[in-house]
C-alpha positions in Angstrom: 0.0 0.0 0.0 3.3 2.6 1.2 4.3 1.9 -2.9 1.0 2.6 -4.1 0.8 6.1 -2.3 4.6 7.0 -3.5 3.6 6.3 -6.9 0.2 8.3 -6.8 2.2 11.1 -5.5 4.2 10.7 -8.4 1.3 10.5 -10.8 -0.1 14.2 -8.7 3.7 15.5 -9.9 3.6 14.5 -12.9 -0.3 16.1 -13.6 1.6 19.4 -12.5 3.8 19.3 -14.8 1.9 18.0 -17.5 -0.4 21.2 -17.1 1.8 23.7 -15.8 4.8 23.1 -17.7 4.1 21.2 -20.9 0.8 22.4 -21.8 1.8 25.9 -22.7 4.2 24.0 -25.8 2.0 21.6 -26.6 -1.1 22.1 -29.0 -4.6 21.2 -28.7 -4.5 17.4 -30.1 -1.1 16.9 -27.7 -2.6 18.2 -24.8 -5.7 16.0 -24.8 -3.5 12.9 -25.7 -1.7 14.1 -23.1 -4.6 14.2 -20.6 -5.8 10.5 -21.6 -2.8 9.2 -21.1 -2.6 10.8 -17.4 -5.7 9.8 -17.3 -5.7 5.9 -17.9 -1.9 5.9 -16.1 -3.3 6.7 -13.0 -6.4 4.5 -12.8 -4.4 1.7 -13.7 -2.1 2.4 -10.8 -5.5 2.5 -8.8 -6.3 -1.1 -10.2 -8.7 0.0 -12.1 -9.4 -1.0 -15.6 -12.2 0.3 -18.6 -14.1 -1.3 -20.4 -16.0 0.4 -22.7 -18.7 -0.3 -25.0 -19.3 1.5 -27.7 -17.3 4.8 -28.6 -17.1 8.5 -28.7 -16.0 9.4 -32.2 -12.8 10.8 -31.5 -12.4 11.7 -35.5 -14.6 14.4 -35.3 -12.8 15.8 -31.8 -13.1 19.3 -33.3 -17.0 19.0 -32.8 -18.7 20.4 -29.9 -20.1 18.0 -27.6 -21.6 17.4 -24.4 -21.3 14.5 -22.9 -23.5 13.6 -19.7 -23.3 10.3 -17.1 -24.6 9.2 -14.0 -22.4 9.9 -11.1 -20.8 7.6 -8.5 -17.4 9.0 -7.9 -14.5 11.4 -8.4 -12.7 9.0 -10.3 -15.7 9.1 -12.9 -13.9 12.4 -14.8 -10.8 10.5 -15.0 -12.5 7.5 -16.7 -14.1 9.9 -19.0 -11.2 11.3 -19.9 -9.7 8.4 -21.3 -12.5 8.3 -23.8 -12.2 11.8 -24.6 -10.5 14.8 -23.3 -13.3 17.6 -21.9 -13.8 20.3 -20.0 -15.5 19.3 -16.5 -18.1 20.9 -14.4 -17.8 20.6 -11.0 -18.9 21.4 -7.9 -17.4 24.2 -5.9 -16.4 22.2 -2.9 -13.9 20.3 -5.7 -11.5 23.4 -5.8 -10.9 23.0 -2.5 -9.6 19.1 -2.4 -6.6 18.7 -1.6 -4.0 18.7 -4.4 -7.2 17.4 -6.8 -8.7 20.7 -6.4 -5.3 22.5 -8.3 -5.2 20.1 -10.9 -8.8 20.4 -11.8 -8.3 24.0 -12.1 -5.3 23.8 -14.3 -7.8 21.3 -16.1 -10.1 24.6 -16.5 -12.5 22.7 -15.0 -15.7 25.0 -14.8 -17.0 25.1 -10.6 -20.4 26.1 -9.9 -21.9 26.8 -6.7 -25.3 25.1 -7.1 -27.4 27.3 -4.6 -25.8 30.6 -6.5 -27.8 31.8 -9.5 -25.0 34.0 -10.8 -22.6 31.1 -10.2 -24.9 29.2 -12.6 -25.0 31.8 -14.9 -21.4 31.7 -15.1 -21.5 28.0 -15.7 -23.5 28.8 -18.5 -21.5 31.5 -20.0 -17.8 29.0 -19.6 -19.8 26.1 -21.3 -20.7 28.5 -24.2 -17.1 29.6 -24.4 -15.7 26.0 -24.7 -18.5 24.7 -26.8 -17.4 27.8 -29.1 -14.1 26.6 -29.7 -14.9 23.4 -30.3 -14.2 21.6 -27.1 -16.1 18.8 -25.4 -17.8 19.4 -22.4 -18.8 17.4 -19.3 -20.6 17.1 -16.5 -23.0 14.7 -14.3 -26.7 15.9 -14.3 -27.5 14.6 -11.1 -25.9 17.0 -9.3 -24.6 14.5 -6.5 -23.3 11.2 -6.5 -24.5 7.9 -5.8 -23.9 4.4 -5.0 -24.9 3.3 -8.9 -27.8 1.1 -8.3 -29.7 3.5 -9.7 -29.7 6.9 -11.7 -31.1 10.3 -10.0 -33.0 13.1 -11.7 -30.9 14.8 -14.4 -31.3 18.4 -13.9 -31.7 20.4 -16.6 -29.1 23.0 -16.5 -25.6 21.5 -18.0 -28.4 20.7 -21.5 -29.2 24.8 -21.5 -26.0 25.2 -23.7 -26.2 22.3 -25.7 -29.7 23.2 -26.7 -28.8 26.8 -27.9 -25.8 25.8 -29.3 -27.1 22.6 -31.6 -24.2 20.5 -30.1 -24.7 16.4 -29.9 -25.0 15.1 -26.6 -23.9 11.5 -25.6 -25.1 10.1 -22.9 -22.3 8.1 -20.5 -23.6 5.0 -18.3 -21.1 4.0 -15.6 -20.9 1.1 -13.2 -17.9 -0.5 -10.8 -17.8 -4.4 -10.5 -15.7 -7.0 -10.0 -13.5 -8.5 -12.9 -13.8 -12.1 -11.7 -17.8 -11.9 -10.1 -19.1 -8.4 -12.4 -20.7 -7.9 -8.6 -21.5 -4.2 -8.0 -18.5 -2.5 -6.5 -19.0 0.1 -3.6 -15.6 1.2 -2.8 -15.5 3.8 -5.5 -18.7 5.4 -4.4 -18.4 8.8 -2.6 -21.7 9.3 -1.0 -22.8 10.6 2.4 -20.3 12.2 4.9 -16.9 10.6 3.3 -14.5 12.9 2.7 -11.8 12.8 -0.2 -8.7 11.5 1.5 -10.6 8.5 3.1 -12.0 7.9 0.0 -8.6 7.7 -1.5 -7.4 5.5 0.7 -10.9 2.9 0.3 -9.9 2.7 -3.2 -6.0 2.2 -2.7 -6.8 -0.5 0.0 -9.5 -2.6 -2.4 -9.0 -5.2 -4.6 -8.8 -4.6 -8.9 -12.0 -3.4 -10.4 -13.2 -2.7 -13.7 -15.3 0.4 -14.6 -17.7 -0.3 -17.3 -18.7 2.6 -19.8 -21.5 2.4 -22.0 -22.1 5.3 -24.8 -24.8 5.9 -26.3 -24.9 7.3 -30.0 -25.2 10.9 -30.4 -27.7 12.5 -29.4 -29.5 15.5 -31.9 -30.9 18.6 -30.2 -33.1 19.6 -32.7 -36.6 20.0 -31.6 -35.5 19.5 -27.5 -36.1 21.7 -25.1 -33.8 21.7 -22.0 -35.9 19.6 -19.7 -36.9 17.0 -22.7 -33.3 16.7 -23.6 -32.5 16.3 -19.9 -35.2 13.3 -20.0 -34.2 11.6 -22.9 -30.2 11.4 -21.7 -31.7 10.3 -18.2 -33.9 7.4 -19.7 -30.6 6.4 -22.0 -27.8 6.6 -19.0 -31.1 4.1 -17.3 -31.2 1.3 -20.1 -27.7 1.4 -20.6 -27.3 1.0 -17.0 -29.9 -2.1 -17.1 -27.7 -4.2 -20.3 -24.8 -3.9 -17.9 -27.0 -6.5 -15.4 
C-alpha cells in the first residue's frame, strides 16, 4: 500500500507538470492525448481498468459536444477522460480538495456553486465559451453522486447550452464491478459524509475493479427543449445502465 501512495504522489507531480509546464508548448491534439494518457496511467495504478462499450468518435474531436453520465465517484472524470479529453463541471467544494482541487483548475474545470444563480449563470457562459471553440464538455446531471444502483434526476441545466448551441449530446452510463464476479463495486462510491482522502485510501486498500462505460450514439438537439433533452439522456444513462445487469 506505502508503494501505491509513492507512486500516486508521483502520478499528482507528474499532472503538475503536465499542465503547468508542458501544456503551454503543446497544441490542442497533444494536450488532450496528453490528458488521456494521465488519465488511464493513473487509474491503472489504482487497479482500475475500462471497459468500454461503444465509442465516442474521437475523429470528429473538433466538434462540440456534451457528454452527460450518471455519477458515482470522483474517479468518474478521469474515466471519462480516457474516452475523450473535456472540460468538466464541478462542484465548488472540488476546488478545494486537496492537491485534486489544483489540478482540476489547471484542467479549466468550470465550478459552480449550485445554490448561487449568478454562479450558474457563469457556468452557462464557460460552457458556451468552450463549446465555441470546439471543445467537449462534461458534467453529471444529477448533481450529487451515488452508490450506482440507480440513476437520480438529471437536472436540466448542464443541457441549456447544448440546446442553444445545436451541439450532440452522448449520454455516458457507468458502473464498478468485479472482474472475476461483475458484482456491483461500492468502494469507489463517494456518497454521504466521506470525505476525499478517506476515500482515496478505500480505493487504494480494495482489490482490482473494472469500470464499465457504455455510450450511447449521439444525441441531436433539434426539436428538445432543455428539460426534454434532460429526460431523454436520463432514460438512456437508465437502459444502458440495465444491459450492464
Amino acid at each position: 500500500m506505502f508503494i501505491t501512495y509513492l507512486r500516486l504522489l508521483y502520478a499528482f507531480l507528474k499532472a503538475f507538470w503536465i499542465l503547468f509546464v508542458q501544456f503551454p508548448q503543446l497544441d490542442k491534439t497533444s494536450q488532450s492525448l496528453a490528458i488521456q494518457k494521465w488519465s488511464a496511467d493513473t487509474l491503472n495504478l489504482l487497479g482500475i481498468s475500462v471497459e468500454v462499450m461503444g465509442a465516442v468518435d474521437t475523429t470528429t474531436s473538433n466538434t462540440p459536444r456534451l457528454l452527460v453520465a450518471n455519477h458515482i465517484s470522483w474517479l468518474d472524470p478521469l474515466v471519462i477522460q480516457t474516452l475523450q479529453h473535456s472540460i468538466f463541471v464541478a462542484k465548488q467544494e472540488v476546488s478545494q480538495w486537496p492537491v485534486v482541487g489544483h489540478i482540476a483548475k489547471g484542467c479549466d474545470v468550470v465550478f459552480v456553486n449550485r445554490g448561487s444563480p449568478s454562479s450558474a449563470r457563469k457556468m452557462v457562459q464557460s460552457m458556451k465559451a468552450a463549446l465555441q471553440k470546439n471543445m467537449c464538455v462534461a458534467g453529471f446531471p444529477e448533481g450529487t453522486s451515488t452508490e450506482g444502483h440507480t440513476v437520480g434526476f438529471f437536472h436540466s441545466n448542464l443541457f441549456e447550452v447544448a440546446v442553444a448551441n445545436t451541439c450532440e449530446v452522448i449520454a455516458l452510463s457507468l458502473r464498478y464491478k468485479d472482474p472475476s464476479t461483475q458484482a456491483m463495486r461500492l468502494e469507489p462510491a463517494f456518497v454521504g459524509d466521506i470525505g476525499f482522502l478517506q476515500s482515496l485510501h478505500r480505493v487504494i486498500c480494495a482489490p482490482p475493479m473494472v469500470v464499465q462505460v457504455v455510450v450511447s450514439e449521439p444525441i441531436r438537439t433539434d426539436g428538445h427543449t432543455r428539460r426534454s433533452l434532460a429526460q431523454l439522456a436520463q432514460s438512456k444513462v437508465e437502459a444502458q445502465l440495465q444491459s450492464l445487469q
